[in-house]
FIVOPA-741395 format. One record per residue (C-alpha): residue number from 1; residue in one letter; z, y, x. Coordinates in steps of 0.001 Angstrom, whole numbers. Example, Ala and Ser with C-alpha at 12.3 -4.5 7.8 and 13.67 -1.06 7.14 Angstrom:
// residues 2
+-----+-----+---------+---------+---------+
|   n | res |      up |   north |    east |
+-----+-----+---------+---------+---------+
|   1 |   A |    7800 |   -4500 |   12300 |
|   2 |   S |    7140 |   -1060 |   13670 |
+-----+-----+---------+---------+---------+
//
This chain:
// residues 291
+-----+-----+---------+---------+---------+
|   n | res |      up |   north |    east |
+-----+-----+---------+---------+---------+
|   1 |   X |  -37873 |   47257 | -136909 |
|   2 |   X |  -38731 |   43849 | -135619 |
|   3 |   X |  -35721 |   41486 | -134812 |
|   4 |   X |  -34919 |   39622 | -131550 |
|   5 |   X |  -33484 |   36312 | -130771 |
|   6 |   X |  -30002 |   38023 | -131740 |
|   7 |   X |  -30399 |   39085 | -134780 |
|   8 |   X |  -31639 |   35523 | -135528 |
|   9 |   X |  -28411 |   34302 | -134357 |
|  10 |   X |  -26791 |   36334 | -136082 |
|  11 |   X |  -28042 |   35638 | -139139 |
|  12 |   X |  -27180 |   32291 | -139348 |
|  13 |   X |  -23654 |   32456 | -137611 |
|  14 |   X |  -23004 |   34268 | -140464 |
|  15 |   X |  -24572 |   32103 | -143092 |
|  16 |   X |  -22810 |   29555 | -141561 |
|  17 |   X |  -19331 |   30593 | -141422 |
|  18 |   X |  -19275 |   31269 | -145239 |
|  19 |   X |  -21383 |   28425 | -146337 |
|  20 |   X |  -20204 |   25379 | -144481 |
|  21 |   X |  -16287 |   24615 | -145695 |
|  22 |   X |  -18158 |   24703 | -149167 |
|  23 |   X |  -17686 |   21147 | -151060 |
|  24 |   X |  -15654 |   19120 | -147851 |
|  25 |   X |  -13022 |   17285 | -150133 |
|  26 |   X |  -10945 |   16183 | -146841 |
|  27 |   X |   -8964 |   19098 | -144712 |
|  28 |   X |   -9373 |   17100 | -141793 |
|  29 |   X |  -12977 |   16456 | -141866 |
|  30 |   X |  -13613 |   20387 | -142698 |
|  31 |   X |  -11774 |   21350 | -139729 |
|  32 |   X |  -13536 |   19256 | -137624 |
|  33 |   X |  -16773 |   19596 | -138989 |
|  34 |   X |  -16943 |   23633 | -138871 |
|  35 |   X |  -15182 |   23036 | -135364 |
|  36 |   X |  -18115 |   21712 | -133384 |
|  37 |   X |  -20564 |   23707 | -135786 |
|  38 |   X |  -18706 |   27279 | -135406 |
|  39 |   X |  -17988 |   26326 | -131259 |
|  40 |   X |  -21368 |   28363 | -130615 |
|  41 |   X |  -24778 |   27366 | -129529 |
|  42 |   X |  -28045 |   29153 | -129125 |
|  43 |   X |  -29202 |   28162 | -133126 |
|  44 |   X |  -32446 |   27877 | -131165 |
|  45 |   X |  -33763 |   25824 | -133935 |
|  46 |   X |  -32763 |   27859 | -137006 |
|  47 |   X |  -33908 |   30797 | -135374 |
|  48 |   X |  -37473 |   29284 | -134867 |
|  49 |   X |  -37732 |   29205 | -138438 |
|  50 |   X |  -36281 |   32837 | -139274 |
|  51 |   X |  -38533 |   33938 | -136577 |
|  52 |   X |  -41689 |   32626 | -137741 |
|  53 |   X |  -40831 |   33562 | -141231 |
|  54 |   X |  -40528 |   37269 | -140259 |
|  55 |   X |  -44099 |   36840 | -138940 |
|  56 |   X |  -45346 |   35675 | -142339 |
|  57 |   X |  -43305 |   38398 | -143872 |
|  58 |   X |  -41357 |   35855 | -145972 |
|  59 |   X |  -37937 |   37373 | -147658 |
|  60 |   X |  -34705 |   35713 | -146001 |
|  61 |   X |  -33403 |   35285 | -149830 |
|  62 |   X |  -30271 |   32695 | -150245 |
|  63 |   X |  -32337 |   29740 | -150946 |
|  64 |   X |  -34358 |   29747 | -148111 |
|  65 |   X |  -31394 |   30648 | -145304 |
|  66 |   X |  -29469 |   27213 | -146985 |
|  67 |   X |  -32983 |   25571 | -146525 |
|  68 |   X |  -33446 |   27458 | -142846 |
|  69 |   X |  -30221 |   26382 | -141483 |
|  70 |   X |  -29646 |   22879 | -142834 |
|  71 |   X |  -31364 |   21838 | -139511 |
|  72 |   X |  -28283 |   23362 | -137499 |
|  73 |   X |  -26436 |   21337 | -139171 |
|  74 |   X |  -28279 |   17729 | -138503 |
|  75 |   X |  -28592 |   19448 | -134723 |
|  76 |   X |  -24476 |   19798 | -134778 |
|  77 |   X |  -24021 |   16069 | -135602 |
|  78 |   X |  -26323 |   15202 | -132909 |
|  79 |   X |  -24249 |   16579 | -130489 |
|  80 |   X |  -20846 |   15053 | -131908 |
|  81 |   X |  -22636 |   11938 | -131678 |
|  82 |   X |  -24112 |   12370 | -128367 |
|  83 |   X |  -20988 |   13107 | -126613 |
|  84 |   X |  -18776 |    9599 | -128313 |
|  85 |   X |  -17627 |    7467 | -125894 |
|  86 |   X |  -20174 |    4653 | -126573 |
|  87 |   X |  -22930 |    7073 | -126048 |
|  88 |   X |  -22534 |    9999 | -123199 |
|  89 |   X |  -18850 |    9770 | -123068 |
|  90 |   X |  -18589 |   13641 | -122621 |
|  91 |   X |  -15323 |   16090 | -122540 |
|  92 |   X |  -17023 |   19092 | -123128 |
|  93 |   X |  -19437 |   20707 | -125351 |
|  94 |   X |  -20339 |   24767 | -125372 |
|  95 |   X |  -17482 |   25230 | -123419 |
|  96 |   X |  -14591 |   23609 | -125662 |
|  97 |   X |  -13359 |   20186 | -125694 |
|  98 |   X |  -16007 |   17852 | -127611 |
|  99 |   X |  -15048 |   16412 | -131180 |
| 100 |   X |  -14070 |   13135 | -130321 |
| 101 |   X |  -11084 |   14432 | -127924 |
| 102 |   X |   -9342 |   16721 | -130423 |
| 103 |   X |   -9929 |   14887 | -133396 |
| 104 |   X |  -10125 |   11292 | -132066 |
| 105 |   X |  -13534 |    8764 | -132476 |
| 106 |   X |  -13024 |    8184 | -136094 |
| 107 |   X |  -12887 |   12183 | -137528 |
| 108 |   X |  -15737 |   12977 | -134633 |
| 109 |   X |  -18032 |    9884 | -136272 |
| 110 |   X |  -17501 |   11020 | -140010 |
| 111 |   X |  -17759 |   14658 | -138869 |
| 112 |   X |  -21126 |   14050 | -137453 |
| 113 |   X |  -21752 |   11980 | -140744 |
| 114 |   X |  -20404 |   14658 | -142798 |
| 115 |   X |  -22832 |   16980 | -141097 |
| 116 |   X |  -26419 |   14922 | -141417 |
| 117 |   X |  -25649 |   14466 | -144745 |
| 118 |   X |  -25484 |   17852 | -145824 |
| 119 |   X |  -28174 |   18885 | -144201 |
| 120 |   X |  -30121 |   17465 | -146510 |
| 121 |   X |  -27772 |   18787 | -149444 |
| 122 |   X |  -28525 |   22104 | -148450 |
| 123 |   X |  -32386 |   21212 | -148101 |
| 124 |   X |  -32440 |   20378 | -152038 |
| 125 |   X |  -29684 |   22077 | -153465 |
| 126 |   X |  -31076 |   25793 | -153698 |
| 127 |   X |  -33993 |   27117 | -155775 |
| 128 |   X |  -37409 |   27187 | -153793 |
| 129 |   X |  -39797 |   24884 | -155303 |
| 130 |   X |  -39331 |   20946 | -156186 |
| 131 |   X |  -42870 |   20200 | -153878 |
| 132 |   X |  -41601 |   22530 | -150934 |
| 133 |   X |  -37316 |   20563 | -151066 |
| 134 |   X |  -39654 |   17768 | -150657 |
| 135 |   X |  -41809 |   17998 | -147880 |
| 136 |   X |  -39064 |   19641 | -146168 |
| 137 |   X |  -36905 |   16246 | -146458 |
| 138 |   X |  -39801 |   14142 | -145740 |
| 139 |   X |  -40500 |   16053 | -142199 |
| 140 |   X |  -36228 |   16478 | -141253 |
| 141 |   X |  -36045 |   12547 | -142123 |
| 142 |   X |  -39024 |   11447 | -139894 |
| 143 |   X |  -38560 |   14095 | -137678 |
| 144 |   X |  -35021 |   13684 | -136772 |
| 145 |   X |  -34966 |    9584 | -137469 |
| 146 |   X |  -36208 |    6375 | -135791 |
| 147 |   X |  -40056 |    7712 | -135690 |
| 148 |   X |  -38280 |   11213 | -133677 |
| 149 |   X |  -35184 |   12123 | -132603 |
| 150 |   X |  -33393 |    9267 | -132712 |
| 151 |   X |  -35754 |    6946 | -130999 |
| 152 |   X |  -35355 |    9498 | -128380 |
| 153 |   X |  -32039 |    8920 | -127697 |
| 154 |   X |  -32401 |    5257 | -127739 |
| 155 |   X |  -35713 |    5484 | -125171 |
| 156 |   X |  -33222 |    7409 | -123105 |
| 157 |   X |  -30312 |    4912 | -123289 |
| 158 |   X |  -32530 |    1647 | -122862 |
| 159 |   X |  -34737 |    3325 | -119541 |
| 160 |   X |  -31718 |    3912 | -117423 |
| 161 |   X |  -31734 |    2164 | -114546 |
| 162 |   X |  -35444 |    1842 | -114563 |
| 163 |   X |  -37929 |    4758 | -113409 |
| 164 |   X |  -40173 |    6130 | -116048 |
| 165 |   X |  -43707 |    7745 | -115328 |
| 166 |   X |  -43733 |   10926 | -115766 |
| 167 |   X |  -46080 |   10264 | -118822 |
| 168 |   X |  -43104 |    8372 | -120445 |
| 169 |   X |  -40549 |   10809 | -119864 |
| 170 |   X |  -42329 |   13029 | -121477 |
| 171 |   X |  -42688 |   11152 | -124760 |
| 172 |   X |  -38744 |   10086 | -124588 |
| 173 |   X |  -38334 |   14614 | -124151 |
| 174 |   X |  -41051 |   15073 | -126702 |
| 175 |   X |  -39255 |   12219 | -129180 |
| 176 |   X |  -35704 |   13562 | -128569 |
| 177 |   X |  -35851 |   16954 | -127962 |
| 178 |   X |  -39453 |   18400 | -129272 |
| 179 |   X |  -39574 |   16702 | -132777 |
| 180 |   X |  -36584 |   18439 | -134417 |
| 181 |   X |  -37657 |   21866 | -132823 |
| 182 |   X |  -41344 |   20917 | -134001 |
| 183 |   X |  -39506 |   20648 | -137509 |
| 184 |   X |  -37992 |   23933 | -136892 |
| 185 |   X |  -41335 |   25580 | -136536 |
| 186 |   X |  -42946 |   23239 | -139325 |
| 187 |   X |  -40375 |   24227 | -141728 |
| 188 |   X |  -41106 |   27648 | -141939 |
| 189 |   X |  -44950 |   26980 | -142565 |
| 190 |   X |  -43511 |   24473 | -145329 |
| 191 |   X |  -41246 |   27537 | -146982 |
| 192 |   X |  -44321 |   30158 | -146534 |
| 193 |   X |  -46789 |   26941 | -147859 |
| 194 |   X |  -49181 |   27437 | -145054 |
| 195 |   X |  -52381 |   25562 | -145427 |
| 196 |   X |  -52815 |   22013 | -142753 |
| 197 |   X |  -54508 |   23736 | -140075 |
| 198 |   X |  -51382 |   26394 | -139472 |
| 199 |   X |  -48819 |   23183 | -140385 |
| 200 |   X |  -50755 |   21330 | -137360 |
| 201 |   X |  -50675 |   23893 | -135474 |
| 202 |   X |  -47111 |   25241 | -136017 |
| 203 |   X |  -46133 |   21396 | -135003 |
| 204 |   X |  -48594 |   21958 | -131985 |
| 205 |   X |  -46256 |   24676 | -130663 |
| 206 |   X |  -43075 |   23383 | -131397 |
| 207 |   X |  -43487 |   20019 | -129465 |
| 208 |   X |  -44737 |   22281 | -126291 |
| 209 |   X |  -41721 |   24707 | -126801 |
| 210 |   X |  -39083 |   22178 | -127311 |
| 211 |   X |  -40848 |   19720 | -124063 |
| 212 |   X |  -40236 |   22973 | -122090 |
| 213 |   X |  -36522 |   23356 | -123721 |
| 214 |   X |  -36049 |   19535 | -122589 |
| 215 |   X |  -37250 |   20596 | -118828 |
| 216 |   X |  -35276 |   23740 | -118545 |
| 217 |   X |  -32194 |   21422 | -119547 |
| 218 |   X |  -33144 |   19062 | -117130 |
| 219 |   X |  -33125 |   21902 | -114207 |
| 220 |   X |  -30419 |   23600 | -115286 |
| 221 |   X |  -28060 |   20011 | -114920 |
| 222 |   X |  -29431 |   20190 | -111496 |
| 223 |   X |  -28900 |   24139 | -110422 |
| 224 |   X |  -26147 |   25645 | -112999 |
| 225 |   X |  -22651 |   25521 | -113044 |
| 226 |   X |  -20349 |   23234 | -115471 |
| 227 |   X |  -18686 |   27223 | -116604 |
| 228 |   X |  -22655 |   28221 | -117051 |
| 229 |   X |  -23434 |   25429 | -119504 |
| 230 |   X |  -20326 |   24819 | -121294 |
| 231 |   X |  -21015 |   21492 | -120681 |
| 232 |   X |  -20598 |   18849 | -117594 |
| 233 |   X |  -23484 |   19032 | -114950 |
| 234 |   X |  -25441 |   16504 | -112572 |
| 235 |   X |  -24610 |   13833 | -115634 |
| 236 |   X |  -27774 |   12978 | -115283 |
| 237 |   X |  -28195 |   11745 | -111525 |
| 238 |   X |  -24865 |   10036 | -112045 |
| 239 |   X |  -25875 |    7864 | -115190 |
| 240 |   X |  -29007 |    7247 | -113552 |
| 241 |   X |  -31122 |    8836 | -116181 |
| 242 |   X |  -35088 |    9810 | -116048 |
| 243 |   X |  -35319 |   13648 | -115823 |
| 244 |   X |  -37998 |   15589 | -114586 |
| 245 |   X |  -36126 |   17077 | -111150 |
| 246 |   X |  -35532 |   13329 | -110544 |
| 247 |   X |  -39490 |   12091 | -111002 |
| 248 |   X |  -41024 |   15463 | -109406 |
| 249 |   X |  -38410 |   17511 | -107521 |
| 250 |   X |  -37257 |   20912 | -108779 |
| 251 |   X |  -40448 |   22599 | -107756 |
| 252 |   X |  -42853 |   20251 | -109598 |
| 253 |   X |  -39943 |   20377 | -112657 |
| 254 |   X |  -40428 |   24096 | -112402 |
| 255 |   X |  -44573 |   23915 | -112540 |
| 256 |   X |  -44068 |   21200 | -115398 |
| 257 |   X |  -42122 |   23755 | -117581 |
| 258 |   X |  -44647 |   26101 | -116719 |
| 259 |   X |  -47448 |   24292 | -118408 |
| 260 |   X |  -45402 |   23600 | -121598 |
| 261 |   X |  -44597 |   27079 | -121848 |
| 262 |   X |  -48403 |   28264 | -121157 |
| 263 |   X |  -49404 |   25394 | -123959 |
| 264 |   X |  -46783 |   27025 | -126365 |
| 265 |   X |  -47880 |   30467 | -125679 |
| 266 |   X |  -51898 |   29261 | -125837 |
| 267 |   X |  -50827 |   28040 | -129233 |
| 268 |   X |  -48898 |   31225 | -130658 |
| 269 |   X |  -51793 |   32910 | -129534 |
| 270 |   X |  -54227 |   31028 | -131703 |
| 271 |   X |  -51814 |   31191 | -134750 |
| 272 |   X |  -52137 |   35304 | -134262 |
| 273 |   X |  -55734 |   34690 | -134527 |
| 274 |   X |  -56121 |   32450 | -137126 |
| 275 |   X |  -53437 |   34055 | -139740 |
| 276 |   X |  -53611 |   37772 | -138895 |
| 277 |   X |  -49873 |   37844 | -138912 |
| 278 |   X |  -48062 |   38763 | -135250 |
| 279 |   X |  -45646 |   36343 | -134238 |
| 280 |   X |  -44306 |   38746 | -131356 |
| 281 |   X |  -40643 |   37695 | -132563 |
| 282 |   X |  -41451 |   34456 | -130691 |
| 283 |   X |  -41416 |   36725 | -127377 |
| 284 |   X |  -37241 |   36501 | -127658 |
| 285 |   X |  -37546 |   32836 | -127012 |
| 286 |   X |  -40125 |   32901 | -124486 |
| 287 |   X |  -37564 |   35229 | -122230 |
| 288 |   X |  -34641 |   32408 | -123004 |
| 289 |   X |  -36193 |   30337 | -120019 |
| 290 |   X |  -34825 |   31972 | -116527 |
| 291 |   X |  -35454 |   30581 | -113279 |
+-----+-----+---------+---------+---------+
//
């Protein structure tokens, strides 16, 4: 029986919960480490790679769920980090208050610290093989670093107040959002040692899924509620910030996720073709976009 975005979720909730308080020396860090981590989220990213793992019928043994969801945990100190005061200044995160106002600035910096780091403990501390730990820490590091995610975030922080083209914004979405869910999809072509052309391609979709996760995001600040997203809305407008609603309107947002999500699913389909394996399980994240 195939399994859906849910079971996905599942999955690495649980691995999660057992696996994280494992080798924090400080009480205080744990706690607020597993606090943001275990506060819920969509584990869109981990998920990705479970997902396209079950399509190239690759066991979920212990050593590759550590390896699967170390990227949950560099995603987790994203967030603390994003939400600081000298960054978004945000109050709340998946619905709870974020990590800097119950544990104070300091704990939510280390936490998010705490949390990068291991990431990449759990990328090289299990048993799949010496050449596959390494690739694996070569793409997280560029993906998620000053050649990806992070020069994302600084794009973003540096073009407010100044109107990008719409060309731009997408390389800032593409930078901060795409690369580490490119790395989601990459990784499990890494684990399953997929020749270049899949790797390429796998990358291929994960930049067009994660621009259309960036877009969605961007609508949804404009048309949910704060109790929908667990999170504050119409941020954006208010810090002045480059989305796609603000450069095209919500209908031309709307058509601009569209393409993404045509690209992604143009891609999937030539991955079907090319390695006789069904990735149907991606269908689960295809439905995840509602408008």
């Amino acid at each position: 029986m195939s399994k859906n975005l849910e079971d996905y979720q599942k999955i690495v909730n649980n691995y999660l919960s057992a696996n994280v308080k494992i080798g924090i020396s400080d009480p205080v860090l744990a706690k607020a480490m597993q606090y943001s981590l275990n506060a819920g989220g969509k584990r869109l990213r981990p998920a990705l790679t479970l997902a396209v793992l079950d399509a190239f019928q690759v066991k979920f043994s212990e050593s590759v769920l550590k390896a699967a969801c170390a990227v949950e945990l560099l995603h987790t100190y994203s967030l603390i980090h994003d939400d600081l005061p000298a960054m978004d200044n945000d109050d709340l995160r998946r619905g709870v208050p974020t990590n800097h106002v119950k544990f104070g600035a300091g704990i939510a910096t280390l936490a998010g610290d705490g949390l990068l780091t291991m990431s990449f403990q759990w990328l090289t501390d299990n048993k799949l093989p010496a050449e596959i730990k390494s690739e694996l820490v070569f793409y997280l590091s560029r993906c998620a670093g000053p050649a990806g995610m992070v020069a994302g975030q600084a794009e973003d922080i540096t073009s407010e107040e100044k109107q990008l083209t719409v060309d731009q914004l997408e390389q800032l979405h593409l930078l901060k959002t795409g690369a580490l869910i490119s790395y989601s999809v990459m990784a499990a072509g890494i684990i399953s040692q997929q020749d270049s052309l899949i790797l390429s391609l796998l990358q291929q979709f994960g930049e067009a899924y994660g621009l259309a996760f960036q877009i969605y995001d961007d609508i949804l600040d404009v048309t949910a509620t704060e109790q929908q997203l667990g999170k504050a809305v119409d941020k954006d407008q208010q810090e002045h910030k480059n989305t796609y609603p603000g450069l095209l309107g919500l209908t031309g947002a709307k058509q601009a996720l569209n393409q993404a999500l045509t690209q992604a699913r143009q891609l999937r389909a030539q991955l079907n073709a090319i390695t006789g394996h069904s990735l149907v399980g991606l269908d689960d994240f295809f439905a995840y976009f509602k408008l």
